[in-house]
C-alpha positions as CSV (number, residue, x, y, z in Angstrom):
1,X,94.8,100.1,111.0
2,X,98.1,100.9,109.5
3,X,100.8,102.5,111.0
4,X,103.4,104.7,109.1
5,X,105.8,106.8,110.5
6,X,108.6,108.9,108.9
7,X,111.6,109.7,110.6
8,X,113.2,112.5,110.5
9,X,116.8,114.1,111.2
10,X,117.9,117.4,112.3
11,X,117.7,118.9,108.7
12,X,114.0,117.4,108.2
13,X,115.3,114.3,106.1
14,X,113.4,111.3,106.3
15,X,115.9,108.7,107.6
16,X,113.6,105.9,108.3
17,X,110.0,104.5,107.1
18,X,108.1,102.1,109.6
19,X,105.3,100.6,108.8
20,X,103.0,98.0,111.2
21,X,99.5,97.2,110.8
22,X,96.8,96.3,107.8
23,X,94.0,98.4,106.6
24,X,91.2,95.4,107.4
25,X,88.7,98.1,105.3
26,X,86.7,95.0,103.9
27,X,85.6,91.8,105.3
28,X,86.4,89.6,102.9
29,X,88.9,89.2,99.7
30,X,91.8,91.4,98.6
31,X,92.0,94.7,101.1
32,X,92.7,97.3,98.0
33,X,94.8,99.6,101.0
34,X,96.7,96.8,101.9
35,X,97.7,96.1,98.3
36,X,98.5,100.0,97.6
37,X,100.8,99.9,100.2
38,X,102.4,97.0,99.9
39,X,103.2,97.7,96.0
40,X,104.3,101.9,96.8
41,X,106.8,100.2,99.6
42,X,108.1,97.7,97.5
43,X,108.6,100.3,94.7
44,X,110.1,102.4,97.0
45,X,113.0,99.3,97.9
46,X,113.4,98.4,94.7
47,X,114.1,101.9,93.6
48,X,116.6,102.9,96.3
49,X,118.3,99.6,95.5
50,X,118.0,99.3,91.8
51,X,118.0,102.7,90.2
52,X,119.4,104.8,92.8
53,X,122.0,102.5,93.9
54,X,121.8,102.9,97.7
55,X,121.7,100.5,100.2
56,X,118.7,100.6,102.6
57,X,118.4,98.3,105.3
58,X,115.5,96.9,105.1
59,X,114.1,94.5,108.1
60,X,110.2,92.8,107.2
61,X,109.4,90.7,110.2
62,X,106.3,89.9,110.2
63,X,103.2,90.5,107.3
64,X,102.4,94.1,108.3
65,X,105.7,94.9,109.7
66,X,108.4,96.8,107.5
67,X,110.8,99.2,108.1
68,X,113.2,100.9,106.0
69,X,116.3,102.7,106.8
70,X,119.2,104.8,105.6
71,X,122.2,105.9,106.5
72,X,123.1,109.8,106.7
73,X,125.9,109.4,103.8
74,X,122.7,108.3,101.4
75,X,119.9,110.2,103.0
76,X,120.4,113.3,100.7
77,X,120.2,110.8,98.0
78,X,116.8,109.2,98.6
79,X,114.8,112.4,99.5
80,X,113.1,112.7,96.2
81,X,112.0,109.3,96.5
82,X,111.0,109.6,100.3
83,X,109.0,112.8,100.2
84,X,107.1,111.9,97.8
85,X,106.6,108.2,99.6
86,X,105.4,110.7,102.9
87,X,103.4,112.7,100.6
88,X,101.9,109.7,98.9
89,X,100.6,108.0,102.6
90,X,99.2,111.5,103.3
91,X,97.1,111.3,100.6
92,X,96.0,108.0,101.6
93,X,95.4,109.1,105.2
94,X,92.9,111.1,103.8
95,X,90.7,109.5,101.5
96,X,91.2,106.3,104.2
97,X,90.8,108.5,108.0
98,X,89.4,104.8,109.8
99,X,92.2,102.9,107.6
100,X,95.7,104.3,108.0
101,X,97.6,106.6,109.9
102,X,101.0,108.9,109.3
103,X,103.3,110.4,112.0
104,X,107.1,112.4,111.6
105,X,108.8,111.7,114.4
106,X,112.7,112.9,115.1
C-alpha cells in the first residue's frame, strides 16, 4: 500500500509531501500505480526546481520512500503545484481504495 500524506501549516498550506510504500496491485511486471506516482512526484520536483525556481528539500531514502519539503518563505509559491499534487492522489485514492492511501496532517 502506498502512503501519502500532506502536511499542512496554520493557513492550510501544504508544507510537506511524504510518501512510503508501493501499490503491489499486480503480481507480476510493471505496477501501473507505482509508475503514476513515481512520474507525478518526479514532475512535481522537477517543477518546483526547474520552472518555479524554489528549493525543495528533497530526502529519497529508500525505493518507496520520498519526501518533499518547503520552507514557509516558498510555500505560497508552490501551492498551485501542491494542491493539485493533493488533489491528484485523491483521485487515485479512489479509483485504487486497496492500493493507496492519503492523509493532511498539521
Amino acid at each position: 500500500m502506498i502512503s501519502v500524506t500532506f502536511t499542512v501549516d496554520a493557513f492550510d498550506r501544504i508544507t510537506a509531501v511524504t510518501l512510503r510504500g508501493h501499490a503491489k496491485s499486480v503480481k507480476q511486471g510493471i505496477d501501473p500505480l507505482c509508475a503514476a506516482v513515481t512520474g507525478i512526484m518526479t514532475y512535481t520536483v522537477n517543477t518546483l526546481k526547474e520552472v518555479k525556481r524554489l528549493s525543495p528539500y528533497v530526502s529519497a531514502k529508500d525505493p518507496g520512500d520520498l519526501t518533499i519539503r518547503i520552507e514557509e518563505a516558498q510555500a505560497e509559491a508552490a501551492q498551485d503545484l501542491l494542491q493539485g499534487l493533493r488533489v491528484q492522489f485523491q483521485d487515485y485514492e479512489k479509483q485504487y481504495p486497496d492500493s493507496i492511501r492519503v492523509a493532511v496532517s498539521q
